[in-house]
Steps between C-alpha positions, in 0.01 A plus 500: 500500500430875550448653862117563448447134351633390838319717744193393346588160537546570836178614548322237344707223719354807790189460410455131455664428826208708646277310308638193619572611911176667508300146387724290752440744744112436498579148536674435750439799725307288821128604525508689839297291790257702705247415799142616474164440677687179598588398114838448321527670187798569263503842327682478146432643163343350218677457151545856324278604212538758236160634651567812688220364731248283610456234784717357694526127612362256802587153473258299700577122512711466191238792276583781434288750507463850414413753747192731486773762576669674212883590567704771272825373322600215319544300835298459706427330837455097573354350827498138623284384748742200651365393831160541674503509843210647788172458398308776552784774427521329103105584576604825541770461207243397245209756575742817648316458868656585868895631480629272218372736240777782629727231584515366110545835353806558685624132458454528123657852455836405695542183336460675153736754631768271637476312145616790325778578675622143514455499088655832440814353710471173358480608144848726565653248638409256169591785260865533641584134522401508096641805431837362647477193344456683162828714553693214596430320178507848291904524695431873560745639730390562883417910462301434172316156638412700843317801267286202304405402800415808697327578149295157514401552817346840394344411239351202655335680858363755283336274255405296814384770778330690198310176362361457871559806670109618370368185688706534834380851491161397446445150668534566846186769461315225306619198733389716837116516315534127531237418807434125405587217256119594386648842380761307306349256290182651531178277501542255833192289684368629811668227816181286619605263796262366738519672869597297782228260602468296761671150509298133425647248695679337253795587467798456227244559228628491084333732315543473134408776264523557127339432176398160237807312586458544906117430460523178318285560168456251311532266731228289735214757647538517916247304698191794605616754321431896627419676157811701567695143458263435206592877313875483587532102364637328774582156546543243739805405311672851572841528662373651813263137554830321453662753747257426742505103442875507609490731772361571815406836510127646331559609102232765357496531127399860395645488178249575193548444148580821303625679754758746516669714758306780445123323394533199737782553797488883575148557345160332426511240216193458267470147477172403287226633612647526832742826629770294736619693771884602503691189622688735749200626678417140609519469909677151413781714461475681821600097593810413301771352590607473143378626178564339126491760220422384146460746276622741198389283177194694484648837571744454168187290265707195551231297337469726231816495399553146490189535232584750293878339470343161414332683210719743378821382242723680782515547879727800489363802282544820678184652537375164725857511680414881570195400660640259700746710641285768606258242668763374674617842598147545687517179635814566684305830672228292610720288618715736737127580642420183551813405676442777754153381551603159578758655761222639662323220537395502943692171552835582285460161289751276385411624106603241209497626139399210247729548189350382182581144353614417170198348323708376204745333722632193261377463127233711291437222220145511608448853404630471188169548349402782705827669301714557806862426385778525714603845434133581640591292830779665550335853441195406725745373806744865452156663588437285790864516625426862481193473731673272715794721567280785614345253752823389621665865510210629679483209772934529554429907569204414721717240676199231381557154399437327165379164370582403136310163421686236291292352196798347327407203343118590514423793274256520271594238271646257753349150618366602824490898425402717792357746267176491324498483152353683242167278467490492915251754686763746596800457252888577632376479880575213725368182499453354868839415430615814453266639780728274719837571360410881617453385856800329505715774380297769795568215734904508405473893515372453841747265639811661332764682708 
């Protein structure tokens, strides 16, 4: 084998080596942590791209989205929001108020930077242990195996520091124009949170907010109905009734059918002819001792998606899995602002977050006609896992507690189900049964350790 067949052998093994140091390097370099506006957030990078530019990435709650902020290079920044602490500085976070917004430019731009130089070390580090294994098994002598490697580790910086050298140039200008998570991901609801009022009597009130599940549609009418009750469908079989039968301390239901957080919790809901006021601007709240979320089935078109995968011969094409993802991707903004709101709340509430049950829990033979096979059930729960996680994720950061109902035994198709079927009033929401089964999971949440 001549000289110049070898040397370019050599290069090639140089070359994929970089490949292959610079790829591990972006893995397992550790996001750096960093402290802002009382927030923890991890500053990474997001995969690499043969784009010499575009946005870079914020992963909010298990979505990742991309920022409204455009980065040179082929890599490019990542954020993580991880833990939500201090109410009214992630106030400041979301909407770039008070000293947070200075604070998060300067959190973001020394993470980034302290990233870098752990990935430029880290990927060295990679490319010599390979480029020394690859000498000992080639049995080159120790002068000729220390050259490959001094060569490999060339050949692999420059590749590297030149592939992201145009972002860390770059990013730490674009990162300190960062003022709020608003300037991020762009379009995020204004906070509304009712101002401290004064205190009723009673105290250790449950105030449960939310949308058609937390209302009770479908279900038995209440007794003297206001016509808000009437327009947001709820019923004296709701979990918050069954809340209030086992416990001793006041339960007020604001939830309203259709709701979500952004037409229902943080905003006015039209409900019917009537325009609901925002659940969070009730005084009840300016009360509570604890407050029971229910919500994000609307925010994704959880109904509608159940419908249009009954009908449709499959559950996964791409253009309704794309449209899925990005309504999820909003829902997990909303959500950040509506976990901030509910840490403002005057009396600091205990705050439960209902996760969704499985309405299919058990058989499906009784929607066989309706077309849903099992393929369909399992598509149709991924999406709900999907909403669930986000509720869970976003409850763990904000140091909230959960409550995941158990229907096993009782979906849709069981003997006693505790969800109404397709023929009922409000079909896939709880029976009484199911109303019940909710309160029993918030009352385990509540009790738990």
């Amino acid at each position: 084998m001549g000289r110049h067949v070898r040397r370019g052998i050599l290069v090639v093994l140089a070359l994929l080596i970089a490949a292959v140091s610079i790829g591990v390097g972006l893995v397992v370099t550790p996001d750096q942590q960093v402290a802002t506006a009382g927030q923890t957030i991890e500053v990474g990078v997001s995969a690499p791209t043969l784009d010499l530019s575009g946005p870079g990435e914020l992963d909010l709650f298990g979505q990742r989205l991309d920022t409204t902020v455009e980065f040179a290079g082929p890599v490019r920044p990542r954020i993580r929001l991880t833990h939500i602490t201090l109410s009214q500085q992630l106030r400041d976070f979301t909407s770039g108020g008070g000293d947070s917004a200075a604070s998060l430019s300067s959190a973001l731009v020394d993470g980034f930077r302290r990233y870098i130089y752990w990935e430029i070390a880290v990927v060295g580090v990679v490319a010599v242990l390979i480029a020394g294994a690859v000498t000992g098994w080639l049995r080159r002598g120790w002068r000729a195996s220390l050259v490959f490697i001094a060569l490999v580790l060339v050949v692999t910086e420059a590749i590297n520091v030149g592939a992201i050298m145009s972002t860390a140039y770059t990013a730490p200008d674009k990162l300190g124009d960062v003022r709020s998570l608003q300037a991020l991901v762009g379009d995020a609801p204004e906070l509304r949170v009712p101002a401290k009022q004064p205190r009723d009597d009673v105290a250790g009130r449950v105030v449960v907010i939310g949308d058609s599940t937390a209302a009770g549609i479908g279900n038995s009418p209440l007794p003297d109905p206001t016509p808000d009750d009437e327009a947001c469908h709820r019923s004296s079989d709701a979990f918050a009734v069954a809340l209030a039968n086992v416990g001793t301390a006041p339960v007020t239901n604001l939830a309203c059918s259709g709701a979500t957080i952004r037409a229902g919790l943080l905003g006015p809901q039209a409900a019917g002819s009537r325009t609901v006021p925002a659940q969070l601007s009730s005084r009840a709240l300016a009360d509570a001792a604890t407050v029971v979320v229910s919500v994000g089935a609307n925010d994704v078109r959880w109904s509608d998606q159940l419908l249009v995968c009954a009908v449709s011969v499959s559950c996964q094409n791409n253009a309704e899995q794309a449209a899925f993802q990005q309504d999820l991707s909003a829902f997990s903004v909303d959500y950040l602002e509506l976990l901030s709101a509910l840490q403002q709340l005057p009396t600091q509430p205990e705050v439960v977050i209902d996760l969704y049950y499985d309405p299919f829990a058990g058989d499906i033979d009784c929607l066989a006609d309706l077309g849903v096979t099992a393929e369909k059930q399992e598509a149709m729960l991924s999406k709900l896992t999907a909403i669930n996680e986000i509720l869970r994720s976003g409850a763990e950061a904000a140091s909230f507690r959960t409550a995941e109902p158990n229907f096993d035994g009782h979906g849709l198709c069981g003997a006693t189900p505790f969800v109404q079927g397709v023929d009922d009033p409000a079909p896939f929401h709880p029976t009484p049964g199911g109303e019940v089964a909710i309160a029993l999971a918030v009352e385990r949440a509540l009790r738990a350790d």
